[in-house]
Backbone as CSV, one residue per row, in Angstrom:
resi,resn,N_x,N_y,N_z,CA_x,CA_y,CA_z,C_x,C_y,C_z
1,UNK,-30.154,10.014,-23.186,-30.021,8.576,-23.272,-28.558,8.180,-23.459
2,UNK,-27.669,9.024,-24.202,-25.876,8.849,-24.339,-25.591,8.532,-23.316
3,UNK,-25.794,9.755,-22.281,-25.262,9.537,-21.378,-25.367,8.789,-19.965
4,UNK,-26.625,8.205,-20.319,-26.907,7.086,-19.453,-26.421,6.103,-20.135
5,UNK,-26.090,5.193,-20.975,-25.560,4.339,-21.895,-23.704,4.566,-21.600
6,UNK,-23.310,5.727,-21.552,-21.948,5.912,-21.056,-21.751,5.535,-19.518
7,UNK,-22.500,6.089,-18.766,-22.536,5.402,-17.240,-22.234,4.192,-16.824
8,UNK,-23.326,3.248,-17.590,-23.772,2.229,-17.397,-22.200,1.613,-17.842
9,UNK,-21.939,2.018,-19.205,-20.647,1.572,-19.529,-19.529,1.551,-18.997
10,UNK,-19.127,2.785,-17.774,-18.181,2.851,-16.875,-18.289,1.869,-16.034
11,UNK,-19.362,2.105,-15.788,-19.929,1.262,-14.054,-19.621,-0.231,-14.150
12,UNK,-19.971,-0.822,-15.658,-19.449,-2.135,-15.790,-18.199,-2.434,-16.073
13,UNK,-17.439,-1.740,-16.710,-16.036,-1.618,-16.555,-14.852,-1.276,-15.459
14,UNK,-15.316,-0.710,-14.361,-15.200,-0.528,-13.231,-14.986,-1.288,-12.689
15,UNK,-14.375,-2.323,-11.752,-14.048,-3.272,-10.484,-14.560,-2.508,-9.791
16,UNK,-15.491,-3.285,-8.759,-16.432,-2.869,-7.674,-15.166,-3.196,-6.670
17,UNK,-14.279,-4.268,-6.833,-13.204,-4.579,-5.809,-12.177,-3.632,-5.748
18,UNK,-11.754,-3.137,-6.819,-11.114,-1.799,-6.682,-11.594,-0.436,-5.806
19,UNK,-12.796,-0.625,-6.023,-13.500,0.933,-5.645,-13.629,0.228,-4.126
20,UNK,-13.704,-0.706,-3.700,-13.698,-1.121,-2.508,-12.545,-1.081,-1.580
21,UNK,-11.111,-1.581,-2.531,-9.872,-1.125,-1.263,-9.416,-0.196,-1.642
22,UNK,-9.555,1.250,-2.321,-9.661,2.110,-1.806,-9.968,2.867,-1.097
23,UNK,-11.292,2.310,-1.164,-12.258,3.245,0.193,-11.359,2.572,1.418
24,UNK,-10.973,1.121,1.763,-10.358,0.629,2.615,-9.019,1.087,3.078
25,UNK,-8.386,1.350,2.216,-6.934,1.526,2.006,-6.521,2.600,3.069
26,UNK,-5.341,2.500,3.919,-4.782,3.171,4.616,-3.783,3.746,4.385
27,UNK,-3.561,5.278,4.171,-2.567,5.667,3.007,-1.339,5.996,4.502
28,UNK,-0.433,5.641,3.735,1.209,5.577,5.001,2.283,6.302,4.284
29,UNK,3.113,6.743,4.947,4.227,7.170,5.024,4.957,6.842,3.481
30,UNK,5.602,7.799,2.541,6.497,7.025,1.044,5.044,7.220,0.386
31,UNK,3.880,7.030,0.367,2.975,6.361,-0.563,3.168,7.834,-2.081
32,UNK,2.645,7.247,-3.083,2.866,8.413,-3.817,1.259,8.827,-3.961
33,UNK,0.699,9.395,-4.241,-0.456,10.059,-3.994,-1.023,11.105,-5.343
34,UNK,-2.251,10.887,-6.286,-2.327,11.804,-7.024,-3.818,12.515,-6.951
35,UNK,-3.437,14.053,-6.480,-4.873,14.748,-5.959,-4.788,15.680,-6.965
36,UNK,-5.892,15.318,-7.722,-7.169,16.399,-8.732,-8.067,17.186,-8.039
37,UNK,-7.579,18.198,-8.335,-9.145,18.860,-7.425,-9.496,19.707,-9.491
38,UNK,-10.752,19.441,-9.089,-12.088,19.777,-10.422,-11.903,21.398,-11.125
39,UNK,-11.005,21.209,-12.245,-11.260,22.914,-12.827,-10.069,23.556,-12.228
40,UNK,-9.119,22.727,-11.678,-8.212,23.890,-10.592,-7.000,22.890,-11.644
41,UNK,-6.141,23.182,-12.148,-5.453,22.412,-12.813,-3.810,22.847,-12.234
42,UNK,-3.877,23.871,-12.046,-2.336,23.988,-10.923,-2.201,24.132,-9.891
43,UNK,-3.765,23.378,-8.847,-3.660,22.586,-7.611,-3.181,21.339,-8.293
44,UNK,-3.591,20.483,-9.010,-3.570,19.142,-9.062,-2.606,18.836,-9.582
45,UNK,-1.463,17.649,-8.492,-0.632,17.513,-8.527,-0.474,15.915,-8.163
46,UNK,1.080,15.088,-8.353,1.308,14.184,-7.595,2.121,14.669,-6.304
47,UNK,2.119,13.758,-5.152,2.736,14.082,-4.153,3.191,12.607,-3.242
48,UNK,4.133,12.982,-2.074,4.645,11.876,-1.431,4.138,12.243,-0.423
49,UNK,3.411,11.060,0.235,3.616,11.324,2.003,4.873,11.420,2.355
50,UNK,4.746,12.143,3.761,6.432,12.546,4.079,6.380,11.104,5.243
51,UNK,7.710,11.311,5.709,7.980,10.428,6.894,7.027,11.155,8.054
52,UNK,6.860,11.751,7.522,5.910,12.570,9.321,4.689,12.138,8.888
53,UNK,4.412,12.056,7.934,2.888,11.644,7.613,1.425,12.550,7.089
54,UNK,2.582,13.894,6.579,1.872,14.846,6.019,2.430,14.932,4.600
55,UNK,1.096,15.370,3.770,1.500,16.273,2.234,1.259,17.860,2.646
56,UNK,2.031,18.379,0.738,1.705,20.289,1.365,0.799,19.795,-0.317
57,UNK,0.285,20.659,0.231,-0.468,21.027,-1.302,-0.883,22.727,-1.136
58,UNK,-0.738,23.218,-2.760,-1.296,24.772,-2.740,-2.294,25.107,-1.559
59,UNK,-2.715,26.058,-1.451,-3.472,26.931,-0.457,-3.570,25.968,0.907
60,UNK,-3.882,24.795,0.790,-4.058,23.756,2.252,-3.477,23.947,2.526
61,UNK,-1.755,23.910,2.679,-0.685,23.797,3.549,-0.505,22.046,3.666
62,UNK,-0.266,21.835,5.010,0.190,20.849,5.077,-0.707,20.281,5.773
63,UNK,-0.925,18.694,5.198,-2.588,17.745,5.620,-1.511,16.779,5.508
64,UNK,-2.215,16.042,7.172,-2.605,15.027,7.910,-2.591,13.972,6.405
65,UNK,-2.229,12.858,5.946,-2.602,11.513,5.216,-2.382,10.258,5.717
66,UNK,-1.656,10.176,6.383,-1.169,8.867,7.265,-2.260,8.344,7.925
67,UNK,-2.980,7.524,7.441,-4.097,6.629,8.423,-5.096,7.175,8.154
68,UNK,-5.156,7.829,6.961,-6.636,7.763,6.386,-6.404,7.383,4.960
69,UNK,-8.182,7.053,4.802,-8.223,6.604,3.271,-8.532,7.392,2.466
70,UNK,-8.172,6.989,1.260,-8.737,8.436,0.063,-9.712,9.030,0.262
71,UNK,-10.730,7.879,0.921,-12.026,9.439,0.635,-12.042,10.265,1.862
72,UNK,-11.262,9.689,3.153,-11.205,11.286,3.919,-10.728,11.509,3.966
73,UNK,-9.139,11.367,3.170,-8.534,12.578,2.810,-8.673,13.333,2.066
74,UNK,-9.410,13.190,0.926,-10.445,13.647,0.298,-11.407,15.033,0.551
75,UNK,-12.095,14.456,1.744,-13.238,15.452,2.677,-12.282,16.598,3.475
76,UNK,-11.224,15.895,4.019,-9.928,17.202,4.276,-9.950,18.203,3.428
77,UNK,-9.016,17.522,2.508,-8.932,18.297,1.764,-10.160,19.155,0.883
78,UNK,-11.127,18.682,0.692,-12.428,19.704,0.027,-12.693,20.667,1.102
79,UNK,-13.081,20.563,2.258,-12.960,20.940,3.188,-12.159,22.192,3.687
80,UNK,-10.694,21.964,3.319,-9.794,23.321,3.498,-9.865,24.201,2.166
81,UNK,-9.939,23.462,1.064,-10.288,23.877,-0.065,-11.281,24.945,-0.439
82,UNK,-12.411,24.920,0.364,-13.799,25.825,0.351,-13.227,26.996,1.010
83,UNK,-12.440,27.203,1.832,-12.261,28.799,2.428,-12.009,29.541,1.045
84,UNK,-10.901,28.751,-0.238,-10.793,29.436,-1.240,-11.295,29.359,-2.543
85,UNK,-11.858,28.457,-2.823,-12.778,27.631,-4.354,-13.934,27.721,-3.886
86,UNK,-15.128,28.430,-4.564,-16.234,27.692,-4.363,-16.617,26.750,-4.939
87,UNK,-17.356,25.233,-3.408,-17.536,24.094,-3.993,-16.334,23.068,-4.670
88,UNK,-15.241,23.166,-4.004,-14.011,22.540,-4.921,-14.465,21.210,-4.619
89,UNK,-14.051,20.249,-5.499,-14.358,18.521,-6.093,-13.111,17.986,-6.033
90,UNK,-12.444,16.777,-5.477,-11.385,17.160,-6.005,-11.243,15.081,-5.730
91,UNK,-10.081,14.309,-6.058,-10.149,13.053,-6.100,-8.504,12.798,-5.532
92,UNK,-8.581,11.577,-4.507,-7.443,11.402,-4.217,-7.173,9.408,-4.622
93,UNK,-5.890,9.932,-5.413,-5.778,8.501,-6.033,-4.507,7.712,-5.266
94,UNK,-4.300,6.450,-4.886,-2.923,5.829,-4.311,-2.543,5.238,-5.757
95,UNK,-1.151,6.283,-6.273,-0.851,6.140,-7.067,0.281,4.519,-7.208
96,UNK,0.943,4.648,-6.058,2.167,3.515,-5.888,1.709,3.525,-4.203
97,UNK,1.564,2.137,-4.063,1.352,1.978,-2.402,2.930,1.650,-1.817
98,UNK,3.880,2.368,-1.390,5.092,2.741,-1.410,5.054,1.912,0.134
99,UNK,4.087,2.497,1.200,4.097,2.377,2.630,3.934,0.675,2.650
100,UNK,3.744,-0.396,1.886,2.944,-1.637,1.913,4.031,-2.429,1.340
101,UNK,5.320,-1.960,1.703,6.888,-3.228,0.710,7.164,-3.653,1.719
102,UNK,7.809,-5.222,1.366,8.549,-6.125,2.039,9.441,-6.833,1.300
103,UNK,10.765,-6.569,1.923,11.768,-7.401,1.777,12.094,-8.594,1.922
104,UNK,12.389,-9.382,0.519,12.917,-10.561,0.382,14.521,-10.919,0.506
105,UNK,15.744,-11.255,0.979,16.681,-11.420,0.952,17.246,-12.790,0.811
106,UNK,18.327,-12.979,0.568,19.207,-14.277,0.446,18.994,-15.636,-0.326
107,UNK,18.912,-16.620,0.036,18.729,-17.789,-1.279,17.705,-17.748,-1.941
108,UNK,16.691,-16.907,-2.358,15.927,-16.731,-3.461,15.940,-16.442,-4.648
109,UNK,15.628,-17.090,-5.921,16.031,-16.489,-7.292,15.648,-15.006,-7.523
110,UNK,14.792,-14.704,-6.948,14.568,-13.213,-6.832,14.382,-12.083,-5.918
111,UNK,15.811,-11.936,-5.108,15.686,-11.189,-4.308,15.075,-10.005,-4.383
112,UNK,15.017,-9.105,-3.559,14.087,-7.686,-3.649,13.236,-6.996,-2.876
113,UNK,12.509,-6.090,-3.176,11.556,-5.588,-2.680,9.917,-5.944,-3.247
114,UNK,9.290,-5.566,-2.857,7.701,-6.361,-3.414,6.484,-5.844,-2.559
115,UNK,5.635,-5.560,-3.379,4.624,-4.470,-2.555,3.357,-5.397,-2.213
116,UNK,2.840,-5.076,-1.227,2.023,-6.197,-0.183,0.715,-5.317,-0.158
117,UNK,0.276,-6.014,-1.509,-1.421,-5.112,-1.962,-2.677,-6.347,-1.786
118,UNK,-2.157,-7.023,-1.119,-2.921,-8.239,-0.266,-2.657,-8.911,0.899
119,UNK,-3.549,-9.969,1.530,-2.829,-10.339,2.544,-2.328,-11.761,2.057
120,UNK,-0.826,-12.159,2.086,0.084,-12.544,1.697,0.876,-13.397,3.384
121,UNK,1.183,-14.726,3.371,1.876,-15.351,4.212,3.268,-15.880,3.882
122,UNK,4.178,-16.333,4.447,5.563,-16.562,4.214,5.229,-17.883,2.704
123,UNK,4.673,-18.499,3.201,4.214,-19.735,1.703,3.977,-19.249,0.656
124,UNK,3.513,-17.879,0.310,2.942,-17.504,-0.365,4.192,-16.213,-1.105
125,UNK,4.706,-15.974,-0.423,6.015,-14.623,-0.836,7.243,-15.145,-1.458
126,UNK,7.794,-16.882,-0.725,8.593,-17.324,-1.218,8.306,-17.706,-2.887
127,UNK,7.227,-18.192,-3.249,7.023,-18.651,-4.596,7.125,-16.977,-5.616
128,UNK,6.496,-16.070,-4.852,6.406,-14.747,-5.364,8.163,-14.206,-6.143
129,UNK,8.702,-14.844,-4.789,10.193,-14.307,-5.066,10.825,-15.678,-6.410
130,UNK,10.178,-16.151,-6.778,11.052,-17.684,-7.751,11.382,-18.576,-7.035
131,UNK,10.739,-18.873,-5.525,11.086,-19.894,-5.065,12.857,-19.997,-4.614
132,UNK,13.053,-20.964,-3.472,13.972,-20.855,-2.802,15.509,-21.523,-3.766
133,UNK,17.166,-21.081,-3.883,17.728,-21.603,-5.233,18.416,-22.616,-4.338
134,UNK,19.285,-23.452,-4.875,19.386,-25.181,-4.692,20.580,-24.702,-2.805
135,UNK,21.054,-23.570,-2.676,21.528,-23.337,-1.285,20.892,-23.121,-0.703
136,UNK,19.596,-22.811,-0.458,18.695,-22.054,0.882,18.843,-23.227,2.045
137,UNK,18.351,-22.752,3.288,18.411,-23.211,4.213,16.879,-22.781,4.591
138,UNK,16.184,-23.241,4.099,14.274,-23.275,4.821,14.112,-23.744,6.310
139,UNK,15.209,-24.260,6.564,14.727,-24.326,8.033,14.939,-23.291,8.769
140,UNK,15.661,-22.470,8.701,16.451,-21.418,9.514,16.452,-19.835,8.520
141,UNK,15.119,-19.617,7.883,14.556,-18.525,7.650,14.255,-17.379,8.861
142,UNK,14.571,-16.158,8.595,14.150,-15.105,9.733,13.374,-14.328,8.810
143,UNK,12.227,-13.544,9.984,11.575,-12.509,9.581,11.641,-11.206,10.464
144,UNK,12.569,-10.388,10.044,12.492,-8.991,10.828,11.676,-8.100,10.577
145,UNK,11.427,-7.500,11.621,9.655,-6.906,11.570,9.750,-5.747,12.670
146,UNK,9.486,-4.250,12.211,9.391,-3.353,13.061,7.584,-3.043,13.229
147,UNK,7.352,-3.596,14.222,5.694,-2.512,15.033,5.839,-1.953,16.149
148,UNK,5.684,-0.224,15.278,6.226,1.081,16.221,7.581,0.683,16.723
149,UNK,7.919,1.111,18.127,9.044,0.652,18.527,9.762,-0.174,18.450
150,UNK,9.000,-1.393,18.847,9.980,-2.658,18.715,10.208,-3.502,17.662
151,UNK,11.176,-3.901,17.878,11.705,-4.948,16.678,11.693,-6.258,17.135
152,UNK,11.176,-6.985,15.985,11.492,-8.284,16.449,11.880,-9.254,15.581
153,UNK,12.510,-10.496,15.854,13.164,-11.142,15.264,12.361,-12.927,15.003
154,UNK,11.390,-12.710,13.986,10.564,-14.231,13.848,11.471,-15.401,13.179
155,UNK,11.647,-16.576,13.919,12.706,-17.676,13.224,11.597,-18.352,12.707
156,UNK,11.440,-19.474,11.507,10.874,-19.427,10.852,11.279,-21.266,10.171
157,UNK,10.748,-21.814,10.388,11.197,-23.430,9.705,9.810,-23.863,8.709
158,UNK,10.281,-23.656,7.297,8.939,-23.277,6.327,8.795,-24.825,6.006
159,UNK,9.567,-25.930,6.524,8.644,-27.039,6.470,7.886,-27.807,7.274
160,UNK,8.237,-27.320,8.207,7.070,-27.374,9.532,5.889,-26.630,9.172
161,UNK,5.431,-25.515,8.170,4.340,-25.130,7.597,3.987,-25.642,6.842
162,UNK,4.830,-26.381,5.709,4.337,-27.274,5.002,3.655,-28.277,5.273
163,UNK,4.433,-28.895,6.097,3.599,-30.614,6.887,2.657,-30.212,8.270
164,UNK,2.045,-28.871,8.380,0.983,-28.386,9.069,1.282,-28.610,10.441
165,UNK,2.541,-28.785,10.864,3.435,-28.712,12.476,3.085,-27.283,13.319
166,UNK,2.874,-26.325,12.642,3.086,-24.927,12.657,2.228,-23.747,11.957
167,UNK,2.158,-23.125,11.964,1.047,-21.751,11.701,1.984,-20.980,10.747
168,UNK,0.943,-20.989,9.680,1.754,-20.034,8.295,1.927,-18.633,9.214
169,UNK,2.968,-17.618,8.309,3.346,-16.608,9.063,2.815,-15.493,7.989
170,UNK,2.008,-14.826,8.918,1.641,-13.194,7.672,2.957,-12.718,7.663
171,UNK,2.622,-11.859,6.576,3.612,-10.703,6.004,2.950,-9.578,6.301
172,UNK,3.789,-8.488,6.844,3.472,-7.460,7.588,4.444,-5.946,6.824
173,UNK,3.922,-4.960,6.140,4.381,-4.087,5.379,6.018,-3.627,6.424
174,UNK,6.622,-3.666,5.696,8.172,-3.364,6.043,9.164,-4.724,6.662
175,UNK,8.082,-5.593,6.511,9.110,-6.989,7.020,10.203,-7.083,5.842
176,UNK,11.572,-7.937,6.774,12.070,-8.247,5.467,12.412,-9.167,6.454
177,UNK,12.345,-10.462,5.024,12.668,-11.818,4.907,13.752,-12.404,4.545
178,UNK,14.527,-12.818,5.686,16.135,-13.337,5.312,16.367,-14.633,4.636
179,UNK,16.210,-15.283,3.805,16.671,-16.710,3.692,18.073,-17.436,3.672
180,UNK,18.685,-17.858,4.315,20.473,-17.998,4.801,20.350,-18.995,3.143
């Protein structure tokens, strides 16, 4: 009976929304990563995705993480794991979502970097950053933005979004946002 009473107690303490964008979550390139595998205590380690888009971990070698989510990287990894553990368990956590920053620059009280663990539009990043300081130029905002190859260069007049002239602009992981 404890230990049904302890369950119950996790389970409600638990965010069901948490356990949800993880399962969602697309682990990228930088992310920091912390894999437990069950009873094995010098497998379990933290680790970085590389720029190539692999981790090494003991006996696995080097696994594929880029564009999957914890739980199949997860099944990978249990998976390569069984040639040497029997039955290994093991949990993959996104410790710092590293792959998911965007850059804020120029007349903002708080310039920087800022990690994009939602979906987030230009209206919505400027207030994030302290709002624009008494020099900005809101009409003549840029958003530079690499997908795969190309680059591109979004100009950006944030009161034409305001007075509904124009279409709010997503934020897209690795944009950075110039404000003159």
């Amino acid at each position: 009976m404890r230990k049904c009473t302890m369950l119950l107690l996790v389970l409600m303490l638990t965010p069901l929304t948490v356990v949800a964008q993880e399962a969602s979550y697309n682990i990228g390139a930088s992310d920091l990563l912390e894999i437990s595998v069950w009873g094995e205590q010098n497998l379990t380690r933290q680790v970085v995705v590389r720029s190539d888009g692999f981790i090494s971990l003991p006996l696995a070698g080097d696994i594929l993480a880029a564009g999957k989510t914890p739980p199949q990287l997860k099944k990978d990894i249990e998976a390569i794991l069984a040639r040497y553990i029997k039955d290994p368990r093991c949990a993959v956590i996104v410790i710092e979502p590293r792959s998911k920053r965007f850059y804020i620059q120029g007349q903002v009280t708080r310039p920087g970097q800022y990690t994009l663990d939602q979906d987030l539009f230009i209206t919505q990043v400027i207030p994030l950053a302290g709002g624009f300081t008494q020099w900005a130029d809101e009409d003549d905002i840029v958003i530079l933005r690499i997908e795969g190859d190309k680059k591109t260069r979004l100009e950006v007049d944030y009161n034409k979004i305001l007075k509904g002239k124009i279409e709010d602009i997503p934020i897209k992981p690795g944009d950075t946002i110039i404000v003159p």
